[in-house]
PAKEVEX-137265 format. One record per residue (C-alpha): residue in three letters; x, y, z. Coordinates in steps of 0.2 Angstrom, whole numbers. Example, Ala and Ser with C-alpha at 12.3 -4.5 7.8 and 13.67 -1.06 7.14 Angstrom:
{rest:ALA, u:62, v:-22, w:39}
{rest:SER, u:68, v:-5, w:36}
***
This chain:
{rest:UNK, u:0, v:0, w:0}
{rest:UNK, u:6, v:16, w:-5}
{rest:UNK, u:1, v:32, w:0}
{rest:UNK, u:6, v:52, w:-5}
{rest:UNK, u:-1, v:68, w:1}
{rest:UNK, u:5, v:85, w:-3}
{rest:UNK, u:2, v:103, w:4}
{rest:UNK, u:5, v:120, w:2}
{rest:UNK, u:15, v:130, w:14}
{rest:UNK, u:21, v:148, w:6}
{rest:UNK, u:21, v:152, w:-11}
{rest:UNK, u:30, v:139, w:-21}
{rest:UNK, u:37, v:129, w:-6}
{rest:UNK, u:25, v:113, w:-1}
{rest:UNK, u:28, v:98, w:9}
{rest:UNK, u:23, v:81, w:3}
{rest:UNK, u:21, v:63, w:14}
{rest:UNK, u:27, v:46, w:6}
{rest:UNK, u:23, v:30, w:15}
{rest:UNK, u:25, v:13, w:8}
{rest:UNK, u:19, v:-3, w:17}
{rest:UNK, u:20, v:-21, w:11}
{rest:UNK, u:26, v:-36, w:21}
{rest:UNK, u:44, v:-40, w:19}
{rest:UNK, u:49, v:-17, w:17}
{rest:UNK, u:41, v:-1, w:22}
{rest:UNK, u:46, v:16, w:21}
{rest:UNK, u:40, v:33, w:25}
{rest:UNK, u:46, v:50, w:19}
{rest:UNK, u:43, v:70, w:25}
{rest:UNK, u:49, v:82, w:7}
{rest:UNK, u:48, v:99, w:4}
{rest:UNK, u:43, v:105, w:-11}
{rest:UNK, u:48, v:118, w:-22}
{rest:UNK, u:37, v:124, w:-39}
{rest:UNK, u:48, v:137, w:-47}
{rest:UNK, u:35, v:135, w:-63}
{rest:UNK, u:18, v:127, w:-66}
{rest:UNK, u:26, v:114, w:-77}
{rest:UNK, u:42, v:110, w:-64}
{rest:UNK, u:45, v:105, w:-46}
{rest:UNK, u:57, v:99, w:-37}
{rest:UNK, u:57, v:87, w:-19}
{rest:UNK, u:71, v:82, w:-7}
{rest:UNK, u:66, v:72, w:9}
{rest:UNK, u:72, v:61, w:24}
{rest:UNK, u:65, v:46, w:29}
{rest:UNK, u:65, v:32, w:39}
{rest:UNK, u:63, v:11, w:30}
{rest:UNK, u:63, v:-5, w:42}
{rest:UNK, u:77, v:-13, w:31}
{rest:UNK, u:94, v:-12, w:35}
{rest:UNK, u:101, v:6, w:44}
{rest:UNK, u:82, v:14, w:45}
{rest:UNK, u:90, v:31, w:37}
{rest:UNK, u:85, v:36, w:20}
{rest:UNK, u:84, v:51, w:8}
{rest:UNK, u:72, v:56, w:-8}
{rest:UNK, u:74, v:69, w:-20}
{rest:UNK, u:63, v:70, w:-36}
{rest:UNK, u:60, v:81, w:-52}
{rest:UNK, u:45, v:84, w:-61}
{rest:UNK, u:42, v:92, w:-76}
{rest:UNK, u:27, v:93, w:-88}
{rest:UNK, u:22, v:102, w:-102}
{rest:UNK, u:3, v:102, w:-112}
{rest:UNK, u:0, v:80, w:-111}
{rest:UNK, u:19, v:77, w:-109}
{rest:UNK, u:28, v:73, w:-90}
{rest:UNK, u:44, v:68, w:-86}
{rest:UNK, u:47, v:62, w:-68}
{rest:UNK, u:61, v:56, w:-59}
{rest:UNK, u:65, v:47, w:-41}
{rest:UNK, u:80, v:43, w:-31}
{rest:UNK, u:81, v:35, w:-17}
{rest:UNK, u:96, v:31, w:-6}
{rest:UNK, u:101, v:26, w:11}
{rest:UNK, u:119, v:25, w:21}
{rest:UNK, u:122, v:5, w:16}
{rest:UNK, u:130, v:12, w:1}
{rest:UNK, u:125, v:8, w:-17}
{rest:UNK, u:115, v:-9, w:-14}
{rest:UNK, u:100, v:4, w:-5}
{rest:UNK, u:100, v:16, w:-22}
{rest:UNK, u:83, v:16, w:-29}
{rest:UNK, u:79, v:25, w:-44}
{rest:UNK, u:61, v:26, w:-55}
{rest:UNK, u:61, v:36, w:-73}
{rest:UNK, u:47, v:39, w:-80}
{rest:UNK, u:40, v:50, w:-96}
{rest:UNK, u:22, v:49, w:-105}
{rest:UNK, u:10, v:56, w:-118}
{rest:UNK, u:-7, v:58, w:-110}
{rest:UNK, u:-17, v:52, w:-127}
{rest:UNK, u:-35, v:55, w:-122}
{rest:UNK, u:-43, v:64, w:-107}
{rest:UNK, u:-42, v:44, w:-99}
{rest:UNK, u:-26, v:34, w:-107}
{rest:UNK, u:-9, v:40, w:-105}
{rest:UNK, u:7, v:28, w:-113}
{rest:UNK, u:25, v:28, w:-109}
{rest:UNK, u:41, v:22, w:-106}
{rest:UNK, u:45, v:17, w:-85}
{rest:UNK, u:62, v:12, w:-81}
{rest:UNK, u:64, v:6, w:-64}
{rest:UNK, u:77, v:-1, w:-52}
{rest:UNK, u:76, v:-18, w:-47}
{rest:UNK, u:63, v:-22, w:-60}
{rest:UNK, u:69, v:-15, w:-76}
{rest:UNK, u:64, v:-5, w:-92}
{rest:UNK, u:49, v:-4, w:-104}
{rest:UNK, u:33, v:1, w:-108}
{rest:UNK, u:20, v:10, w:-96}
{rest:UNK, u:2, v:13, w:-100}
{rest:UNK, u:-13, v:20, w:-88}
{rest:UNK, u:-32, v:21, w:-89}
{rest:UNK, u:-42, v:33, w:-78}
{rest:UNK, u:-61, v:29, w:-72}
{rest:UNK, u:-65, v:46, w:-65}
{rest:UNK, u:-55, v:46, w:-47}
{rest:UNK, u:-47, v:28, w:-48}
{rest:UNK, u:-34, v:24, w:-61}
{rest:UNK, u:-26, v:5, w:-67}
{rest:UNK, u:-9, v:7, w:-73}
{rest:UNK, u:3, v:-6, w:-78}
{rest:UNK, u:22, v:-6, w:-84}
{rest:UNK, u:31, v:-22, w:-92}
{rest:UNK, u:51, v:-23, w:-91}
{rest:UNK, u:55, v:-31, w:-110}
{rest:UNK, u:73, v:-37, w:-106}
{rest:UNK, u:67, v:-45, w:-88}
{rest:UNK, u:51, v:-51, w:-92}
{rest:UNK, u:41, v:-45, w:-78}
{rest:UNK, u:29, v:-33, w:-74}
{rest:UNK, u:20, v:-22, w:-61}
{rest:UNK, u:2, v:-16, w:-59}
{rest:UNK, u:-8, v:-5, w:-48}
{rest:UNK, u:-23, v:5, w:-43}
{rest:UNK, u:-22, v:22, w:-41}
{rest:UNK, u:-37, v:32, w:-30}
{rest:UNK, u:-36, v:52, w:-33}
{rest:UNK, u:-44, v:60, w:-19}
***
């Protein structure tokens, strides 16, 4: 189970929540939020994760233009480079409900991304060619 939730504070600086619960991992970040534009912001955030030294940080860039987004995610924690996490991901919102793309992922690898929207609630997919497996989800939009 996932769950995010943003705010405003002043002006262009927000703060935004991350938690991540499943059985064997969890995680939980507190960001700040910077929008220099209304087609760019930016994030940076500590954290706490049950695996390993509880310690993590989060930085993100989004960017978005018209149907087009680019976002990016990094992860990372004090083990070193075996607790780096990263997610890419860029797509072309097609219709008012399907948006396509490419995610790239760590951990699960690269390939296509697609996403239909039924009002509030959106099932999304992504499928890593070279790895042969993929992820799906629901997504609620409060």
């Amino acid at each position: 189970l996932n769950v995010y939730v943003r705010g405003p504070l002043d002006g262009k600086v927000g703060w935004s929540l991350w938690t991540l619960t499943s059985k064997p991992y969890s995680e939980a970040y507190v960001s700040l939020t910077f929008a220099p534009t209304k087609w760019m912001e930016v994030s940076s955030g500590v954290g706490l994760e049950t695996a390993g030294n509880p310690f993590r940080m989060g930085h993100s860039l989004w960017v978005g233009k018209g149907r087009w987004s680019f976002l990016t995610i990094h992860e990372h924690g004090t083990d070193g480079k075996s607790d780096y996490w990263y997610r890419y991901l860029g797509t072309f919102q097609v219709s008012k409900t399907v948006t396509v793309g490419v995610n790239s992922t760590r951990f699960l690898g690269t390939g296509p991304y697609v996403e239909k929207k039924f009002g509030k609630v959106s099932l999304w997919g992504t499928y890593a060619i070279g790895d042969n497996r993929g992820v799906a989800g629901v997504r609620f939009n409060f």
